[in-house]
C-alpha positions as CSV (number, residue, x, y, z in Angstrom):
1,X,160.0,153.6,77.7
2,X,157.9,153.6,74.4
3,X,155.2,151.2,74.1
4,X,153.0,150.0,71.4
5,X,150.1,151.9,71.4
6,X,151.6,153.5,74.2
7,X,151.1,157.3,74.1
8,X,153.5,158.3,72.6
9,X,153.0,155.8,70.0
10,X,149.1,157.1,70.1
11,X,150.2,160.5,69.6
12,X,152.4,160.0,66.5
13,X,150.2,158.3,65.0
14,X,147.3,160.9,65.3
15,X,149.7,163.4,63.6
16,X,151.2,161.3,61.2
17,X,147.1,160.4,60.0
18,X,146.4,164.2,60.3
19,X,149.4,165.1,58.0
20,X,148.8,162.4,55.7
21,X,145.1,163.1,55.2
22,X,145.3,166.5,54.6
23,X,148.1,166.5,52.6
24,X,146.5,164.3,50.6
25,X,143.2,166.6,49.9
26,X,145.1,169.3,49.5
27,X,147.1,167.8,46.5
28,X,144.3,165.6,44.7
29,X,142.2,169.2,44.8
30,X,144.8,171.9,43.7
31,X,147.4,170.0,41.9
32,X,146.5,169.6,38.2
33,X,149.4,169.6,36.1
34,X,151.0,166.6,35.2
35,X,154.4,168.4,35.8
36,X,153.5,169.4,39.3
37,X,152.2,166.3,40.0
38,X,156.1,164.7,39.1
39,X,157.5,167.4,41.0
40,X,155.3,166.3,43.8
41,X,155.9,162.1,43.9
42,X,159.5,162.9,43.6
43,X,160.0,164.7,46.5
44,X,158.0,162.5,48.2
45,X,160.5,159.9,46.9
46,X,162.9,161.8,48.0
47,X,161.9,162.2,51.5
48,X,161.9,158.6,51.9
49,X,164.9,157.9,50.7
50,X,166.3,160.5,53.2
51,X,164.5,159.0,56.1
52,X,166.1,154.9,55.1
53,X,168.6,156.5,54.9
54,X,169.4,157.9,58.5
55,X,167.5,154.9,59.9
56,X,170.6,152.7,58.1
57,X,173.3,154.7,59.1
58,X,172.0,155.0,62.4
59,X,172.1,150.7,62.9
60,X,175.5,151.2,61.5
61,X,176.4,153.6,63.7
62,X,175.7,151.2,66.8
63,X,176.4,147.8,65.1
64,X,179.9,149.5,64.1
65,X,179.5,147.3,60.7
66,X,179.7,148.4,57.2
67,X,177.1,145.9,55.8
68,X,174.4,146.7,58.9
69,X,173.7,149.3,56.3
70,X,172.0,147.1,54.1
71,X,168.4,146.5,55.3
72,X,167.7,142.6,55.9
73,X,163.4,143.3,55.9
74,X,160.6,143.9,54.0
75,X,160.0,146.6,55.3
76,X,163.4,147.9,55.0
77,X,164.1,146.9,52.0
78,X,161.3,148.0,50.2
79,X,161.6,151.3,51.9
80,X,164.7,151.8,50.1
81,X,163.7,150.6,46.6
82,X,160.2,152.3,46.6
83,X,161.3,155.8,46.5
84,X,163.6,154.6,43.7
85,X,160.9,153.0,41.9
86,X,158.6,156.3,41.8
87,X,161.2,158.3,40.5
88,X,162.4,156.0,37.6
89,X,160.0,153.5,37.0
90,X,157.1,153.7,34.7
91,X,153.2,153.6,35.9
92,X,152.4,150.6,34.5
93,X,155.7,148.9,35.6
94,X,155.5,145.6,37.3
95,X,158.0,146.0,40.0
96,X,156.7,149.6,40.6
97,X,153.1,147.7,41.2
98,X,155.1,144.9,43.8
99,X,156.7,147.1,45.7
100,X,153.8,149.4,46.2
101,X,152.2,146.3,47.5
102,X,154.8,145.5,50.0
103,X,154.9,148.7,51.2
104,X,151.6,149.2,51.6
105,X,151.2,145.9,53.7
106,X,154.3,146.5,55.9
107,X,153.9,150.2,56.3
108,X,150.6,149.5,57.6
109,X,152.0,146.6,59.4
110,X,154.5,148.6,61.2
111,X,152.6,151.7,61.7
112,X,150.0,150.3,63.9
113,X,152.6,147.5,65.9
114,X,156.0,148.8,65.8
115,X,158.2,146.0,67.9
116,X,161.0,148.0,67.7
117,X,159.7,151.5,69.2
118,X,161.0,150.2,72.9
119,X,164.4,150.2,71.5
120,X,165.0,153.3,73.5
121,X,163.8,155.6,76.7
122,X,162.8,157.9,74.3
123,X,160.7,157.6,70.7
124,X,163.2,160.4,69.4
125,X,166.0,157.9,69.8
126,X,167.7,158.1,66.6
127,X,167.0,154.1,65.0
128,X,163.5,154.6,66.8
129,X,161.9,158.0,64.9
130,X,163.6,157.0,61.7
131,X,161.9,153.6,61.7
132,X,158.9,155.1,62.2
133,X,159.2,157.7,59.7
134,X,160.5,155.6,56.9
135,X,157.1,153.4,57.2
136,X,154.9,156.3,57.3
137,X,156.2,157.8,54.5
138,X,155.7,154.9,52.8
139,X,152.5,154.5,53.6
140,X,151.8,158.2,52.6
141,X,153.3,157.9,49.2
142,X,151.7,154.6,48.3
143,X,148.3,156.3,48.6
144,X,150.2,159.8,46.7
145,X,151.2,157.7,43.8
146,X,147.6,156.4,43.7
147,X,145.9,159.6,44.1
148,X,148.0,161.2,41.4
149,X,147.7,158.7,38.8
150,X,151.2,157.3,38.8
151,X,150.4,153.8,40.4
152,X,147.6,151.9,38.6
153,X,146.8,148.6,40.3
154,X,146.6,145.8,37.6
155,X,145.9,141.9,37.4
156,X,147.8,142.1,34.4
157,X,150.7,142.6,36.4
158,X,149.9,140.1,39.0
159,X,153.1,137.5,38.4
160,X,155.7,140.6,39.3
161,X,154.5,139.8,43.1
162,X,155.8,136.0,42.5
163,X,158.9,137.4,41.0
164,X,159.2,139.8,43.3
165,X,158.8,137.6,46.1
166,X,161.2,135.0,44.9
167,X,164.0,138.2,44.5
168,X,163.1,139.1,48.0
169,X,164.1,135.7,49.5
170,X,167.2,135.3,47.3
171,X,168.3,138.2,48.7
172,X,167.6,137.1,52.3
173,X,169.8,134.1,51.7
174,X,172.5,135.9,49.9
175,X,172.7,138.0,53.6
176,X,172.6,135.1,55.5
177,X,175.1,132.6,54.1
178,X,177.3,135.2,51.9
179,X,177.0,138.6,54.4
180,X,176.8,136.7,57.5
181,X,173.2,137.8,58.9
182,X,171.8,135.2,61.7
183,X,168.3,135.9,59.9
184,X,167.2,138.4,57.1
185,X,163.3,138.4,55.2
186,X,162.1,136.5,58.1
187,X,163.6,133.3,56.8
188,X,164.3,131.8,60.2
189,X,162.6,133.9,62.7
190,X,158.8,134.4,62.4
191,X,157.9,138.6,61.9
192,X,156.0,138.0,65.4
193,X,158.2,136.0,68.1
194,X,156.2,133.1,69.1
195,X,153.2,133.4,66.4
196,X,152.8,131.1,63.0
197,X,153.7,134.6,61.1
198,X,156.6,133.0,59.3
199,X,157.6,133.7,55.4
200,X,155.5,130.9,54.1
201,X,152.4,131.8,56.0
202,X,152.6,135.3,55.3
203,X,154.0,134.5,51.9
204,X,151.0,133.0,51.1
205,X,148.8,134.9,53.0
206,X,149.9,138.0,50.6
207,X,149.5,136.1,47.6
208,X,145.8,135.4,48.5
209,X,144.6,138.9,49.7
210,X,146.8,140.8,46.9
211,X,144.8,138.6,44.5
212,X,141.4,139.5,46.4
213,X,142.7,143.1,46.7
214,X,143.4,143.4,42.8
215,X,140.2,141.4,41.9
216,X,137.5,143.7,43.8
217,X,139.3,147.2,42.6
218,X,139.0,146.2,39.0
219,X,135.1,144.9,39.4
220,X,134.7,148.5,41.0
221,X,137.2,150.7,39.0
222,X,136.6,149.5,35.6
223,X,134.3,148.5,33.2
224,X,133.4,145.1,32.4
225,X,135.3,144.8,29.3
226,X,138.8,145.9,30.7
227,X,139.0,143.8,33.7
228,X,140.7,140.6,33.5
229,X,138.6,138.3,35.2
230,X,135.9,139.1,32.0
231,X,138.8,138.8,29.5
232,X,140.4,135.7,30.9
233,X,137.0,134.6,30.4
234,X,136.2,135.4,27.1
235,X,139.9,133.7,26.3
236,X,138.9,130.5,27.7
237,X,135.7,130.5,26.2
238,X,136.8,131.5,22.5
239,X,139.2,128.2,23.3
240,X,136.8,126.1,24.3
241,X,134.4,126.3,21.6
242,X,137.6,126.2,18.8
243,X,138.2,123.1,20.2
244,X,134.9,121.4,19.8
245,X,135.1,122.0,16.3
């Protein structure tokens, strides 16, 4: 049976960094058009969508029910909204730049400690290799999206990760006391069994290293006067010497 950092959990993840890394290179060097580039992140998109997709209706196809197709993680549930976010949604969007986050963070999550990958004798089993795929991908078009331009991470847009958040966990109670779910979005059951990784602690433990994240790209990506750190301090300072006049 699969095992976390089993072999073959060793071996897919070899390839799937192989793939990504070269796929990568290949399309920040060669593709230069801003029409090939769309062509690119959309298929991408696409992709991931198809791969949530199987892994849904395969948990439908063993729960036998119609709302098991509905994803009740972040993971999940970002998974499916991502791909639908880079196809429709506007670079500088906010809920583009949350859900790019979350991806990120649980893609990377689940690619290096899948719990479910012993679900079956075999990693090919159907809910197994579709898991696996769906987070990848994510992970792969995060870093596309960056590398073509289309994602440009902002502290302007910071409060769409508490909105975001907030719409996350309505949603998990909307599955649990309308849909029926014993648990969905960790609201109950910690994303560990048996560790402190609950909602709130990761919650907040999000919040603080998305901050951190955000604040150390913009001191390295841009100049002084477009970063908001130095223009939330200009503000306060402009206000702070109108009042002592």
């Amino acid at each position: 049976m699969p095992k976390i950092f089993g072999t073959e959990h060793i071996v897919f993840m070899l390839i799937s960094v192989a793939v990504m890394v070269i796929a990568l290179v290949l399309i920040a060097k060669f593709v230069k058009t801003d029409r090939a580039r769309k062509v690119i992140v959309i298929s991408c998109a696409l992709i991931q969508l198809t791969f949530i997709i199987w892994n849904r209706l395969s948990v439908m196809e063993y729960s036998g029910g119609l709302f098991d197709f509905l994803p009740t993680t972040f993971c999940g549930t970002t998974s499916l909204l991502f791909p639908l976010t880079m196809i429709f949604c506007k670079e500088d969007s906010g809920i583009l730049q949350f859900l790019a986050s979350c991806m990120f963070l649980g893609g990377i999550l689940t690619f290096f400690y899948p719990d479910f990958i012993g679900q079956d004798a075999s990693i090919f089993y159907d809910k197994t290799i579709s898991g696996l795929l769906h987070h990848t991908m994510g992970v792969f078009n995060f870093f596309l999206i960056f590398v073509t331009g289309n994602y440009k991470p902002s502290m302007k847009k910071w409060s769409s990760l508490l909105f975001g958040l907030c719409a996350y966990m309505t949603y998990g109670i909307f599955m649990i006391s309308i849909i029926g779910k014993s648990d969905a979005m960790y609201i109950f059951h910690p994303l560990i069994e048996g560790t402190i990784f609950n909602w709130l602690f990761v919650g907040v433990v999000f919040i603080l290293l998305y901050t951190a994240v955000l604040l150390v790209y913009e001191q390295i990506a841009l100049k002084k006067e477009d970063r908001w750190l130095y223009q939330t301090y200009i503000k306060l300072k402009l206000k702070f010497e109108k009042s002592k006049k």
